[in-house]
C-alpha atoms as one frame of an Amber mdcrd trajectory, in Angstrom:
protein
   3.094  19.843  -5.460   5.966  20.161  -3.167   8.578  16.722  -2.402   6.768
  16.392   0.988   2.862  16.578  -0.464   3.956  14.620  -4.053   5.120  11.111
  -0.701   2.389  11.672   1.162  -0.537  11.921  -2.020   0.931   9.433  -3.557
   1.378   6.975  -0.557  -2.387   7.769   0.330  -3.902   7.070  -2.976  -1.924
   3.457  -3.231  -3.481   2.807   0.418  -6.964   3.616  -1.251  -6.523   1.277
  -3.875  -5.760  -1.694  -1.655  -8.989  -0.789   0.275 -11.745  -2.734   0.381
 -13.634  -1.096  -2.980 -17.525  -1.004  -0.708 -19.782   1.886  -2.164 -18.110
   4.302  -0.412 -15.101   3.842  -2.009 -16.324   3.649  -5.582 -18.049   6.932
  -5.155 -14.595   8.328  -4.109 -12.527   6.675  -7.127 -13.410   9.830  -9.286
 -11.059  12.259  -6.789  -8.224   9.738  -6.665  -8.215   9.789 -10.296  -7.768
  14.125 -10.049  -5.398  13.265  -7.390  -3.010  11.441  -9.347  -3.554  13.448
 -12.226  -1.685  16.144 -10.145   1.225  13.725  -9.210   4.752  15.673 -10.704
   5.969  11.784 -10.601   5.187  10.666 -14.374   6.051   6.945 -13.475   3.900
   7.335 -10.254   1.229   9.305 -12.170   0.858   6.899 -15.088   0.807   3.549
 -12.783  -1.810   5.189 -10.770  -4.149   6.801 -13.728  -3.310   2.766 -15.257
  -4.579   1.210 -12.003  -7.556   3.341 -12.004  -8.291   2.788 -15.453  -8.324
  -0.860 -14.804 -10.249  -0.895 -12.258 -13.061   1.519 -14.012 -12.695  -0.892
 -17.304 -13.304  -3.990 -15.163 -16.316  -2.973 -13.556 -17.667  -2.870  -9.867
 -18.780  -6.867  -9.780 -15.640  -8.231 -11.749 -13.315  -5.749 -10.179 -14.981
  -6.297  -6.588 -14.993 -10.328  -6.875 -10.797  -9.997  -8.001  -9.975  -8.156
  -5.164 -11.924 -10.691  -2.953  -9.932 -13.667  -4.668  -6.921 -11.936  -4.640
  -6.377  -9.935  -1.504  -9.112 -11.868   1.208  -8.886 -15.494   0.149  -5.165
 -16.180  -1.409  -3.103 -16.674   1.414  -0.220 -15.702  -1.030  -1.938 -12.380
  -1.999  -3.303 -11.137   0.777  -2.387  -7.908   2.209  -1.492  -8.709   5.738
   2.526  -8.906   5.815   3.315 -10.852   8.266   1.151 -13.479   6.272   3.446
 -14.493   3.423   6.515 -16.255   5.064   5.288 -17.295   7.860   6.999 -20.989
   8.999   6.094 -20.087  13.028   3.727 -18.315  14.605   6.006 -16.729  17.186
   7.985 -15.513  14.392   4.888 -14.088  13.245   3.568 -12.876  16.600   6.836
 -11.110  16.750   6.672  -8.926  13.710   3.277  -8.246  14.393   4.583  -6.495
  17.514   7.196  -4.768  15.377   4.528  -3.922  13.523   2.213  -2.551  15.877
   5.361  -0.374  17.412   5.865   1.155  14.169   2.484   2.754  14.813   2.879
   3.583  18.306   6.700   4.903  18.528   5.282   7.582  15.796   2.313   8.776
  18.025  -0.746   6.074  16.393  -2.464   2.930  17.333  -5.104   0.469  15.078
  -8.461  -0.178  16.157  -9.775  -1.360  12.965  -6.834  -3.228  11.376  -3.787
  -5.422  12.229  -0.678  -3.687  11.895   0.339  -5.613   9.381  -2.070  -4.554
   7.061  -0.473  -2.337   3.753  -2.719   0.118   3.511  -3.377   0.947   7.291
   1.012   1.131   6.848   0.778   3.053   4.112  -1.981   5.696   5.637   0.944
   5.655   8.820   3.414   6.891   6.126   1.240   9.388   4.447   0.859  11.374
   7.560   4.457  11.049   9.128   7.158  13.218   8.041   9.652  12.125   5.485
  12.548  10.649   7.682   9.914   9.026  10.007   8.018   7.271   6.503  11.099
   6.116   5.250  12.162   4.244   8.736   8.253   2.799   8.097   9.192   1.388
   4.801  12.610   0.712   5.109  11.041  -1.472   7.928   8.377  -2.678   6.022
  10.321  -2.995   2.879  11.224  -6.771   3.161   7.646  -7.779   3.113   6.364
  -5.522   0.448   9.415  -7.125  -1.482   8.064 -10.976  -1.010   4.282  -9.660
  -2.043   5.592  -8.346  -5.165   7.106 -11.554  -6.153   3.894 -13.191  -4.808
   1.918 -10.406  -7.191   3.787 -10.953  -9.902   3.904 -15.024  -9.642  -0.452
 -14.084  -9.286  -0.415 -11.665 -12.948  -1.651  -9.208 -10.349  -2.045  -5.959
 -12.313  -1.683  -4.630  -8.515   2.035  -5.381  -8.802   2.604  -2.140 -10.518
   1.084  -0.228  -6.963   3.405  -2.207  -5.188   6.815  -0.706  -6.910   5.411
   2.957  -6.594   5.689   2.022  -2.799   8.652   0.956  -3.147  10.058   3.861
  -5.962   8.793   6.177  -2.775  10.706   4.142  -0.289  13.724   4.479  -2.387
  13.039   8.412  -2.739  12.139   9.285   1.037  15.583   7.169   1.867  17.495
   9.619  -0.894  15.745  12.697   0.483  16.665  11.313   4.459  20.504  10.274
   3.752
């Protein structure tokens, strides 16, 4: 797998683990476990084929109910960025709209999620060429910072996902420089 393909996989499959787990994506868990079993990133590769086992180990109810308590009802936890240091809501509102321009200065727009939401950000990065996905998380970056402490103050075995982004972030800004 070439530098370009080994980002954009590897972004893509941490987007489908934040997803919502619904039928649909159980039935898909089996190809993100060949997927990552073709990362050339062993750090990446192992964290990912960890994650999955995890999840698989747990179970659909357990697994299904933690990622409900985690990511939909913690305020601290949840995956919507601008949602974790939030002390105004026209501080908010503005990097929402930061957000949302991130998406639309590289040719997308959300209909289904806020722009603030990881894995619709990490789906933008997946399909954007290297320099334009490490502008995305260099911009993002910040935030994905404060959820990993939040992660890691939660025990969230998720916290390992969230420094693969960031490992990437640090690689796409070597590869850009």
């Amino acid at each position: 797998m070439n530098t370009n393909q080994e980002y954009q996989t590897t972004l893509a499959l941490v987007a489908y683990l934040f997803d919502y787990p619904d039928t649909d994506w159980w039935a898909k868990l089996s190809d993100c476990l060949d997927m990552s079993k073709k990362l050339t990133c062993q750090q990446n590769r192992q964290v990912l084929l960890d994650t999955l086992n995890y999840i698989e180990t747990m179970g659909q109810q357990e697994y299904e109910d933690l990622y409900v308590r985690a990511f939909e009802f913690s305020s601290n936890t949840n995956l919507y960025l601008t949602m974790h240091d939030r002390t105004d809501f026209g501080k908010q509102a503005q990097e929402m709209l930061a957000f949302k321009n991130l998406f639309l200065d590289n040719g997308f727009d959300l209909d289904k999620e806020l722009p603030d939401f990881l894995p619709a950000i990490l789906e933008l990065c997946a399909s954007l060429p290297a320099e334009q996905a490490s502008k995305v998380l260099t911009a993002a970056r910040p935030k994905i910072e404060l959820l990993r402490q939040r992660f890691v103050e939660g025990r969230l075995a998720h916290t390992f996902l969230l420094d693969v982004i960031l490992t990437e972030a640090d690689e796409l800004e070597g590869m850009t420089a």
